[in-house]
N, C-alpha and C positions, 0 to 999 in steps of 0.2 A: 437511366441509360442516356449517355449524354455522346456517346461515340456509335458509331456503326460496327455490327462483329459481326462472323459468321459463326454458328450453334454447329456441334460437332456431325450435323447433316450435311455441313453445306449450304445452309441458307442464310443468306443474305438479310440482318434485321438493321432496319434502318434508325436512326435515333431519334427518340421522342422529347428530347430538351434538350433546348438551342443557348443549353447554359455558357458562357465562357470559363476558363481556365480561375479566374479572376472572381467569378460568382458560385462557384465551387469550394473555392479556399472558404471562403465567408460563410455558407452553409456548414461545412466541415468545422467551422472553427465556432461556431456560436454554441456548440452543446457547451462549450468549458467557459463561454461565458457565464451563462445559469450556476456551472459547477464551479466556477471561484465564487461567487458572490456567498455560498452555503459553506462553506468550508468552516470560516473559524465560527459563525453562528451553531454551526451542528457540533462543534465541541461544547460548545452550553448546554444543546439539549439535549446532548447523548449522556452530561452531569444530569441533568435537572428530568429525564424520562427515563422511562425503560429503553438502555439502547438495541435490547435484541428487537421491537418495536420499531423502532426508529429506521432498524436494517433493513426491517422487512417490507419494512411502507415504503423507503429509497426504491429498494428491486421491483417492488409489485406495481408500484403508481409508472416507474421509468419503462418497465416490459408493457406497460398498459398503452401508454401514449407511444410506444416502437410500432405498436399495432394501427394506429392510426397517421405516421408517417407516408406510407402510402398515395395516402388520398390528399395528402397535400403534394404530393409529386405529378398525381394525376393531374390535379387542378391547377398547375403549373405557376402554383404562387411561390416565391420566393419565401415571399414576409411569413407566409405561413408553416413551413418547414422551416424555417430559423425561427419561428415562434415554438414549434412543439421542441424543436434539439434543445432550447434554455430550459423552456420547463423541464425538459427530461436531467438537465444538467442540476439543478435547483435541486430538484428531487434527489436524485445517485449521488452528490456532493455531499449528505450524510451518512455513505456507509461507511467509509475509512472511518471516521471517528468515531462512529458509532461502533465498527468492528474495535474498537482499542477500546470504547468503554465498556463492552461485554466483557473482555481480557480483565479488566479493573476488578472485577468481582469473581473471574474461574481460573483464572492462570495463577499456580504458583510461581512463585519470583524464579525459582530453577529449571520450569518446564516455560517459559513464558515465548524462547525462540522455536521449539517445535510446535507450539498450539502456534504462535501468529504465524508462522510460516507456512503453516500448512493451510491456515485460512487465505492467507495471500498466495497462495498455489490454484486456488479457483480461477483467479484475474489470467493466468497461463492457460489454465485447462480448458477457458474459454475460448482464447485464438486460435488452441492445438484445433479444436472440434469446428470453431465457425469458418475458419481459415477456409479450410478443402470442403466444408458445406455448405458455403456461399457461393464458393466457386462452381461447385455442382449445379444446385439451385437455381443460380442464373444461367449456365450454361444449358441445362437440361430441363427445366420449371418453368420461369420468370424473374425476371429482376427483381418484383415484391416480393415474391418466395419466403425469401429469408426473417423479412420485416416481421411476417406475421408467424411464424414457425417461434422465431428466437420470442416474439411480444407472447404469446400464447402459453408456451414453456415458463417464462417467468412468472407469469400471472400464477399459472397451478405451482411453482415453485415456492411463490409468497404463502398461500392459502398454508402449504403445510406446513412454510418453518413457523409461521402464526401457534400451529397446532403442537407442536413437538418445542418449543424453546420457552424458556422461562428466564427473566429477569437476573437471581441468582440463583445457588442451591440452595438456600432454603423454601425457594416459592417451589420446587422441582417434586412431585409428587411421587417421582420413580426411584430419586437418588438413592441409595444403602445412606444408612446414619455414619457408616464407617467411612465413605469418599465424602459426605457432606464436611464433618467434623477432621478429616485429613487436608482438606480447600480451604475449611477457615482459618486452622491455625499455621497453616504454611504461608498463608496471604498475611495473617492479621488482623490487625483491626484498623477498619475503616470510618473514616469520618463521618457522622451524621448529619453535618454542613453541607452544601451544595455550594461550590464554589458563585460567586456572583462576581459582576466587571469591579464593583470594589474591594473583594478582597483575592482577585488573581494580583499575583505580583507581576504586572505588565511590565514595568521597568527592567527586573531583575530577567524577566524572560527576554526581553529586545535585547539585553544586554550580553546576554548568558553567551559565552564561545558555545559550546558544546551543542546550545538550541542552532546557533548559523550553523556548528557542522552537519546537524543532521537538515538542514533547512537547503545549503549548499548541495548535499549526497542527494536528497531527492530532486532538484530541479536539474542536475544532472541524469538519474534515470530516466525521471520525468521524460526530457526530449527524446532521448534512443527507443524509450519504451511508447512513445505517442509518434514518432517518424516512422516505424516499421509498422505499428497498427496501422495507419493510414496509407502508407507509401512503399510498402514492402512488395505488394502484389503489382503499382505500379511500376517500381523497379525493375522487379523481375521480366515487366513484359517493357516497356520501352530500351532499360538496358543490355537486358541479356538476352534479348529477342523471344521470349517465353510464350506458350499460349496462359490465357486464363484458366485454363479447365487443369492442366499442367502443374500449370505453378501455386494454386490453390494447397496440394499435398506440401511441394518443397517450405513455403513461406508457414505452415506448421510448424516443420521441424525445431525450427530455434526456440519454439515457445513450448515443444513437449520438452526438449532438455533442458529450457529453464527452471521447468515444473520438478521436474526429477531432480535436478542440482539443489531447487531449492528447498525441497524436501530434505533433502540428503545433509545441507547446509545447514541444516534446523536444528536434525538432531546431534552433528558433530558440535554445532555453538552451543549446547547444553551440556553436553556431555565433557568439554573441555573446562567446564565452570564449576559444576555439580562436583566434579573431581579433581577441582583445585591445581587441574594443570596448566590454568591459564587465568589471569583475573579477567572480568566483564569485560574491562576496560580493555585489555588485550585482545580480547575475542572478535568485539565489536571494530576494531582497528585492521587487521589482520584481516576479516571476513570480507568489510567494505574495500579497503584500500587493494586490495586480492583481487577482487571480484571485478571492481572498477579498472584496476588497474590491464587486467587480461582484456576486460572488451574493451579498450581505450586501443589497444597493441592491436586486436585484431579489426577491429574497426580502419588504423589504418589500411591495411589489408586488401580490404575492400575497397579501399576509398583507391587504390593504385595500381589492383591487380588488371593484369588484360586477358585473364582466364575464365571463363565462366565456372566453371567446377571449382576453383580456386577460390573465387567470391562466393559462393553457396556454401562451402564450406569453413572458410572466415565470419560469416556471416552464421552460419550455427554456432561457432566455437565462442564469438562476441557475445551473445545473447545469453548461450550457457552458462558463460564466466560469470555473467552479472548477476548470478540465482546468487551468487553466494555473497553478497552483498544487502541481500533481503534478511538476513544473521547481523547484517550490520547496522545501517542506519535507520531499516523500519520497522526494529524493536528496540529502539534506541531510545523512545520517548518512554519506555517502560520503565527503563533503568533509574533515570535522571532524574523525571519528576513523575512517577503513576500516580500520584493525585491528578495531575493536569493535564493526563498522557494523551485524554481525547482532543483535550483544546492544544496542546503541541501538534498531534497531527493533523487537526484544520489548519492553523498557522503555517506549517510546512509542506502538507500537501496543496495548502491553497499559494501558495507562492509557487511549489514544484505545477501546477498547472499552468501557470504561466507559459510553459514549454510547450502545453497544444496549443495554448491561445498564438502561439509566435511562430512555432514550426512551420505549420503547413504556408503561411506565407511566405516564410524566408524558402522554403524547400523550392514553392511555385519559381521565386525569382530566383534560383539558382538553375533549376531544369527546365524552364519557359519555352527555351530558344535549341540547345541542343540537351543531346540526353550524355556527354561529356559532364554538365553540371551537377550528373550524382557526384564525382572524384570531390567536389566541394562540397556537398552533402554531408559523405561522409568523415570528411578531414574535420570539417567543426563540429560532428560529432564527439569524434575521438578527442580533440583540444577541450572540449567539455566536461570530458569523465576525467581526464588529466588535471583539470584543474579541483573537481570532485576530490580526486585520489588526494592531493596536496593538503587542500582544505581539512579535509576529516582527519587524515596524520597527524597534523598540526593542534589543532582543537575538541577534536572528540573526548567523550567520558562515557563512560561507563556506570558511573559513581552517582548518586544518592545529591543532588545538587541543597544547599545551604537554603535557597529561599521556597524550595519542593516542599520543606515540611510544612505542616498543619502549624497555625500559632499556636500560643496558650491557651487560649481563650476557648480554640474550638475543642481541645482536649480535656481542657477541664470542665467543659457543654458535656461531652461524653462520659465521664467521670461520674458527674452529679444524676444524668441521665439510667446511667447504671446504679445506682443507687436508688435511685426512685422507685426503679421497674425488678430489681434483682437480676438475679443471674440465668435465671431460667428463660430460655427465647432472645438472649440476646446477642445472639451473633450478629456479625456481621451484614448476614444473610439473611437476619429476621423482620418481622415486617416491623417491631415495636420500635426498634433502634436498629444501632449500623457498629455497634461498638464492640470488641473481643479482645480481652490479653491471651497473650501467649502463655501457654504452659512453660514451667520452669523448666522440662527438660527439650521442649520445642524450642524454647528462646533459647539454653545454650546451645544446640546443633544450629542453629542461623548463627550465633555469633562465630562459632568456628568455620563456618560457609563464611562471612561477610570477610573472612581473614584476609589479607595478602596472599597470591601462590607461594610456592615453594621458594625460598631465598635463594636455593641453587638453580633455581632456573633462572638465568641471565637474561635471555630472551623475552620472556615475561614480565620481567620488571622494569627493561628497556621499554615497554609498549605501557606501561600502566603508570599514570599522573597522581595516581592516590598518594597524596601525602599530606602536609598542611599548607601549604601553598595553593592547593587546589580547589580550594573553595568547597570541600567534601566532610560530611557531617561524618564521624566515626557513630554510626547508628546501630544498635542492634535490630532494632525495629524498621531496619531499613526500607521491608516491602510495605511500610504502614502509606496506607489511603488516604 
C-alpha cells in the first residue's frame, strides 16, 4: 500500500511505503525479468524432462515464494521484493513450454486447438476470480490478503496435479487401452532423440517467416494482455473516477469473455479443419488476424471515448475479440514444427515478454503527469495489434515446415531400435522407446485430413500458402515428433 484509501467504513488508512511512481514500475517489472531469462532454456527441458513435472514445479515453487512476498514488503526492502518476483519469474517462465511439451505427447494433431485453448483458458480464469478478490481482500482483509490465499491455493494446487498427471499415456495407470492406442496412432510416432542446441536447426528457425509471424502475434498480445493485468484497475480508478472495491468486478469482465471466446474459438478452429472446410493454414490466419484485428478497432475506442460506459464496454468487446486469436498464433507452434513446438514457444513467448518488461514503463511515462495519457496508452496499444494483424496475414502457416522434420539418422535410430525391442511396448508412449507407425488405415485417413480444403471454396484457398513455393513437406506423417 503505497497510496492512502478509505475501506468501505470510512476509515482513513494511511500508507505504509513511501515508494515512488518510478520504484513501483521497477518492482512491477522485475518478475519478467527472472521470466525471459527461463523461456527458451525451459523449451530444452520440457524436450529432455517430464514436462507435466516441470509444470508443476513452475506453479508450486512460484505460489510458494507469492507467500513470502509479504515480508519483504513489511521489511520494506526494495532488493528484496525484486529479488523474490525474478525467482518467481525464473521459476513460472517454464510452464508455457512446458504446457506445449505435455501437448507433444496427448494432443492429436485435430483436437490440438481445443486441448491448448482450454489450457490457456486457465491464464483468463485466473484474472476473472483475482480481479474482484483482490479487490475485496484489500478492501475488506488486508493488502497481504491476497499474497497468501493466491501462494497457499497454488502450493495444494501443485501437490495434486504431482498426484493425478503423468508424463504420457502409457505411464497413465487409469487410461482404457482404447483412448491410449486411439492418442498414439492419431499422434504417431515420436522421435526417441531429444533434440539438443546442435541438432535444433537454429538458423532455419531465426530465419523461418512463419516463426517471426507467430513471434510478432505474441508480443503483440503480449503488451494488451500485461497492460490490463497491471493497469486496468489503475485506469479504471484514476480515469474513470472508479472506487477499488467497484472496479474490482468490472475489470473481470473482459477477462471472463476472453475465457469464454476462447473456449468457444477452440473448438470452431478444430472443427473448421477436422472437416475440411478450411485448411490449418486458413483457420490460423482468419482466427488471429480476426481476433487482433477487432481489439486493435476497439482498443481505439477506448483510447478516444469521453464516455465512461462507452470505454467499459470497448474495453470488454477488445479483450473478447482477442480470445479468438488464441486459435491462431498459440497453437501455431504445433502446426509448423511439434518437434520443436516447446522450444518455439520459449523463443516467442520469451520475446513476447518483452512487452511486461517495457509496458509498465512506457505506460508510467505516458500517465505520470495527467490521467489524459491513458488516450496514448491506448492508441499504441491498438497501432501494435495492427501491426500483429499485418505481420501474421503476410507470413503465417499453418503447414508442416521443411527443417521441423526429424533427419535421417534419427529415424533410422528408431527403426533399428524397433527392431531390437519388437513391437510389443513400443509406442510412442512406452517407456522402452518413443517409436510408432501408423496403421495402414490410420495413415490413409491423415492423408486425406492433410488434403487441401475444398477447391470450390475460394475463400480458403485465398488464405492458404500450401503449395511448392512454400517451403511445406507434402507429409503424410505430418503430426510426426
Amino acid at each position: 500500500m503505497y497510496k492512502n484509501y478509505t475501506d468501505p467504513w470510512g476509515k482513513v488508512h494511511m500508507h505504509e511505503f513511501n515508494w515512488t511512481i518510478e520504484e513501483l514500475s521497477v518492482m512491477e517489472s522485475s518478475y519478467f525479468y527472472g521470466y525471459l531469462v527461463t523461456q527458451i532454456p525451459a523449451g530444452f527441458l520440457a524436450a529432455k524432462f517430464p514436462p507435466n513435472k516441470l509444470f508443476g514445479f513452475g506453479i508450486g515453487v512460484g505460489a510458494f515464494l507469492n507467500i513470502l512476498l509479504p515480508y519483504g514488503f513489511k521489511v520494506k526492502s526494495d532488493y528484496l521484493v525484486a529479488f523474490i518476483q525474478i525467482a518467481q519469474g525464473l521459476v513460472q517462465g517454464v510452464c508455457y513450454p512446458a504446457m506445449h511439451g505435455v501437448w507433444r505427447y496427448w494432443a492429436p494433431p485435430m483436437e490440438r486447438s481445443k486441448l491448448a485453448t482450454t489450457a490457456f483458458t486457465g491464464s483468463y480464469a485466473g484474472a476473472v476470480l483475482g480481479l474482484p478478490l483482490s479487490a475485496f481482500l484489500v478492501s475488506y482483509v488486508s493488502w497481504a490478503s491476497p499474497f497468501y490465499l493466491y501462494g497457499v491455493c497454488g502450493v495444494i494446487w501443485a501437490i495434486v496435479w504431482f498426484c493425478v498427471t503423468f508424463e504420457k499415456p502409457a505411464f497413465h495407470p487409469t487410461i482404457s487401452q482404447e483412448e491410449k492406442i486411439f492418442i498414439e496412432d492419431a499422434i504417431g510416432h515420436v522421435s526417441n532423440t531429444h533434440p539438443t542446441i546442435r541438432s535444433i536447426p537454429w538458423k532455419a528457425i531465426v530465419t523461418s517467416k512463419p516463426v517471426w509471424a507467430i513471434i510478432v502475434a505474441n508480443f503483440a498480445r503480449s503488451w494488451t494482455f500485461y497492460l490490463l493485468l497491471q493497469n486496468q484497475l489503475t485506469y479504471m480508478k484514476e480515469a474513470l473516477g472508479m472506487k477499488i472495491a467497484d472496479s474490482g468486478l468490472l475489470a473481470a469482465i473482459p477477462h471472463l469473455v476472453m475465457g469464454c471466446v476462447v473456449l468457444m474459438g477452440g473448438q470452431l478452429a478444430d472443427y473448421l479443419r477436422s472437416n475440411k472446410i478450411l485448411s490449418t493454414t486458413a483457420v490460423r490466419k482468419i482466427f488471429n488476424c480476426g481476433g487482433f484485428g477487432g481489439e486493435a478497432a476497439f482498443m481505439l475506442i477506448v483510447a478516444y471515448t469521453t464516455s465512461d460506459t462507452t470505454a467499459i464496454m470497448a474495453l470488454i468487446a477488445a479483450v473478447g475479440m482477442s480470445g479468438f486469436a488464441i486459435s491462431g498464433f498459440n497453437v501455431n507452434h504445433l502446426d509448423i514444427a511439434p518437434r520443436y513446438a516447446a522450444i518455439l514457444m520459449g523463443f516467442s513467448n520469451g520475446i513476447g515478454t518483452l512487452a511486461g518488461l517495457t509496458c509498465p514503463f512506457v505506460t508510467e511515462a505516458f500517465t505520470a503527469h495527467s490521467k489524459h495519457g491513458w488516450t496514448s496508452v491506448f492508441l499504441l496499444a491498438s497501432l501494435i495489434h495492427f501491426t500483429g494483424v499485418t505481420f501474421y496475414a503476410v507470413y503465417a502457416s499453418g503447414e508442416l515446415q521443411e527443417w521441423a522434420e526429424p533427419k535421417e539418422e534419427e529415424e533410422w535410430s528408431n527403426k533399428e531400435l524397433v527392431n531390437k525391442t519388437g513391437i510389443n511396448g513400443t509406442g510412442y508412449g512406452a517407456a522402452e522407446t518413443t517409436f510408432t507407425t501408423l496403421p495402414a488405415g490410420v495413415e490413409a485417413s491423415y492423408q486425406q485430413q492433410a488434403q487441401a480444403p475444398n477447391p470450390t471454396n475460394s475463400f480458403a484457398i485465398s488464405w492458404d500458402d500450401h503449395g511448392a513455393s512454400s517451403g511445406v513437406v507434402e507429409n503424410p506423417h505430418y503430426q510426426q515428433w
